[in-house]
C-alpha positions as a printed NumPy array, in Angstrom:
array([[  60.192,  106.67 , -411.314],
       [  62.152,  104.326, -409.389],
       [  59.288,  104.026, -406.828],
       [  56.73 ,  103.118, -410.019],
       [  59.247,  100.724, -410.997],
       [  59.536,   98.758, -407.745],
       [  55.523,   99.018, -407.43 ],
       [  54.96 ,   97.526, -411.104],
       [  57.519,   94.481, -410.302],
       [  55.608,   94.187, -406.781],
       [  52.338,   93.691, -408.529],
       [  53.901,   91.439, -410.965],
       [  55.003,   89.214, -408.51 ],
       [  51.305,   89.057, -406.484],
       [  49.699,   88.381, -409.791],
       [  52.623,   85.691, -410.913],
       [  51.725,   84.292, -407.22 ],
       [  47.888,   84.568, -407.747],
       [  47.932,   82.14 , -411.369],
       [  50.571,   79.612, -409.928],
       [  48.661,   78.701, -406.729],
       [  46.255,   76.185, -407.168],
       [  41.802,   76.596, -406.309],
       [  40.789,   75.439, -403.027],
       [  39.563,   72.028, -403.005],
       [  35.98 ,   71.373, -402.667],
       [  33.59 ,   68.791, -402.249],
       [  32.751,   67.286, -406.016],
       [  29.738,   65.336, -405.093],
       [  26.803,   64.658, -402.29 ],
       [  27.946,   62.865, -399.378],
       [  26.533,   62.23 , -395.652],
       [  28.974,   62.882, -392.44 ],
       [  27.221,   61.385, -389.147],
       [  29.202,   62.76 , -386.184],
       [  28.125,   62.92 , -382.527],
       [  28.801,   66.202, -380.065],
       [  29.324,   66.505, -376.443],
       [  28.336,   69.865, -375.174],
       [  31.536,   71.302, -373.346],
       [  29.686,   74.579, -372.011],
       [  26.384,   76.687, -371.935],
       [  26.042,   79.912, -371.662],
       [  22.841,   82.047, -370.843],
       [  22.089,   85.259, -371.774],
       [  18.906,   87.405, -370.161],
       [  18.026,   90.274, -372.3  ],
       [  15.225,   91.259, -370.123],
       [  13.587,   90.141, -366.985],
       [  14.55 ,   87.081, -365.28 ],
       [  12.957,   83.963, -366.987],
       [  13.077,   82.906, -371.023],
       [  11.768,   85.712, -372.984],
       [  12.373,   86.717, -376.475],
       [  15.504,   87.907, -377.316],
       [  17.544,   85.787, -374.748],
       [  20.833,   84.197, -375.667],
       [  21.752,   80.488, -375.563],
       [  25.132,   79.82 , -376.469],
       [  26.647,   76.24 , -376.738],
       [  30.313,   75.037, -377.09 ],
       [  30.588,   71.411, -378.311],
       [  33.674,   69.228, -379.112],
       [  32.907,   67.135, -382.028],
       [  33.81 ,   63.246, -382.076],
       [  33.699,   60.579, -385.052],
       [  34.147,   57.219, -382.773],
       [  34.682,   54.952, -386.099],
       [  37.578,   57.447, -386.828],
       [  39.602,   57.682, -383.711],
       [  38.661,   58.227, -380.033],
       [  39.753,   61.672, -379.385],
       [  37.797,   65.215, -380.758],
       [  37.862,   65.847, -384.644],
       [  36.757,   69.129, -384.378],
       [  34.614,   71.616, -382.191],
       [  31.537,   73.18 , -382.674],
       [  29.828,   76.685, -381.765],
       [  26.326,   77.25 , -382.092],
       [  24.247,   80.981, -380.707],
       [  20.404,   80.578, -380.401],
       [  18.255,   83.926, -379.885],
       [  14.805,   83.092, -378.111],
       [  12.285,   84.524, -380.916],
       [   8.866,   83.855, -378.034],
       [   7.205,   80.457, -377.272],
       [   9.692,   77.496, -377.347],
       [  11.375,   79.257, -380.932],
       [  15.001,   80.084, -381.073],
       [  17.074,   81.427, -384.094],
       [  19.573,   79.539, -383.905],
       [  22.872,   79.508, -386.499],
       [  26.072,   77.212, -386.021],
       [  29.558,   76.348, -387.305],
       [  30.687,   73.359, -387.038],
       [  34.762,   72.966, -387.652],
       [  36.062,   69.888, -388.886],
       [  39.341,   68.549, -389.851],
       [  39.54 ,   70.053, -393.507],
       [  36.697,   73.088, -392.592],
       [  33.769,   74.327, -391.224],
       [  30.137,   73.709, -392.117],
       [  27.516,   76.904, -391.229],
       [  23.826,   75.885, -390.798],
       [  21.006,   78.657, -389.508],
       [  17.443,   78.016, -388.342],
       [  14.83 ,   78.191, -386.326],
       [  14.632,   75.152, -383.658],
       [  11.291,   74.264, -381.595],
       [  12.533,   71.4  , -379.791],
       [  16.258,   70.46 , -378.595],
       [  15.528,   66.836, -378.7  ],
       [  15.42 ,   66.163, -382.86 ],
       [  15.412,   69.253, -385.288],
       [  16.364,   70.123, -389.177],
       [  18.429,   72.612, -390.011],
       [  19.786,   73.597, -393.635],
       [  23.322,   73.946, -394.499],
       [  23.836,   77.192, -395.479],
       [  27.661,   77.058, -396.595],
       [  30.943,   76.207, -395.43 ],
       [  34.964,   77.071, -395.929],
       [  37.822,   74.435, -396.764],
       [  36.622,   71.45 , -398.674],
       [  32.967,   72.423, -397.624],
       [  32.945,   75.737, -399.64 ],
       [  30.192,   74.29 , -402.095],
       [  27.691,   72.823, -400.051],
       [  24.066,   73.097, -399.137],
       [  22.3  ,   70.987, -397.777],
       [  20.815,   69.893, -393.517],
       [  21.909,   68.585, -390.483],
       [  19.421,   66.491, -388.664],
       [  20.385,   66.969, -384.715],
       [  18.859,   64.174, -382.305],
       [  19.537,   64.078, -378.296],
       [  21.515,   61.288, -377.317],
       [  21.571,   62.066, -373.728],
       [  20.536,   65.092, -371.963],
       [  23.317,   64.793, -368.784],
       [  26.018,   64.619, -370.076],
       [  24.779,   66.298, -372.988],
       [  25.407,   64.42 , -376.35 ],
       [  23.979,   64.53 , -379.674],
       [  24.267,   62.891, -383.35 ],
       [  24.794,   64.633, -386.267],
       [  23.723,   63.481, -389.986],
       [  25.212,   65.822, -392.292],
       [  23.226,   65.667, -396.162],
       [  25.084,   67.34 , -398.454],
       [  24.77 ,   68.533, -401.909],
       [  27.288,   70.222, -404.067]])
């Protein structure tokens, strides 16, 4: 009895917890985040003879930098591309940023401009939908810009 006592003020006290604390904050209307990258390291993955073929792995570690902002790294970025044949990749994202991450997933023909949509987030980005539009700044040192559209 004692046991189902101590239980039933346990469970009180989570749910007392669970109505005090307040919602996450989200994003409460459409906005546009421009950004640039600067690839810190690539990774390549054969999954079958030497040369591209389908099913190899690209995988890209970026630091992320808003220059208007301040001059050091806001955030970092992660982003694993599967070759799907010809110049294709599958490629899906996450971008983390001072108050969350943004996820976007796609299929990418060309590294020098592509469209991806937003296909969630966490933090403040919980909400939104929406696409990235990545263009090559320069190829060595690799840098791109980033023009987040979002919709809530």
């Amino acid at each position: 009895m004692k046991l189902f006592s101590l239980l039933a003020a346990c469970g009180g006290v989570l749910l007392a917890g669970a109505v005090v604390l307040p919602g996450a904050r989200a994003l409460d209307r459409p906005g546009t985040i421009t950004i640039t990258d600067t690839q810190l390291r690539h990774a390549h993955v054969e999954a079958g003879p030497l040369g591209r073929g389908a099913g190899d792995l690209d995988i890209y570690t970026l630091r992320l930098f808003n220059k208007r902002i301040r001059g050091n790294a806001i955030g970092r970025g992660t982003m694993v591309c599967t070759a799907v044949g010809g110049t294709g990749q599958a490629c899906g994202a996450t971008y983390s940023l001072p108050k969350g991450a943004i996820v976007v997933q796609g299929l990418i023909t060309s590294r020098l401009i592509y469209e991806l949509p937003v296909i969630g987030g966490t933090g403040i980005y919980n909400n939104v939908r929406g696409s990235v539009t990545v263009t090559s700044l320069t190829r060595k040192p690799s840098r791109e810009l980033l023009v987040f559209r979002l919709v809530v």
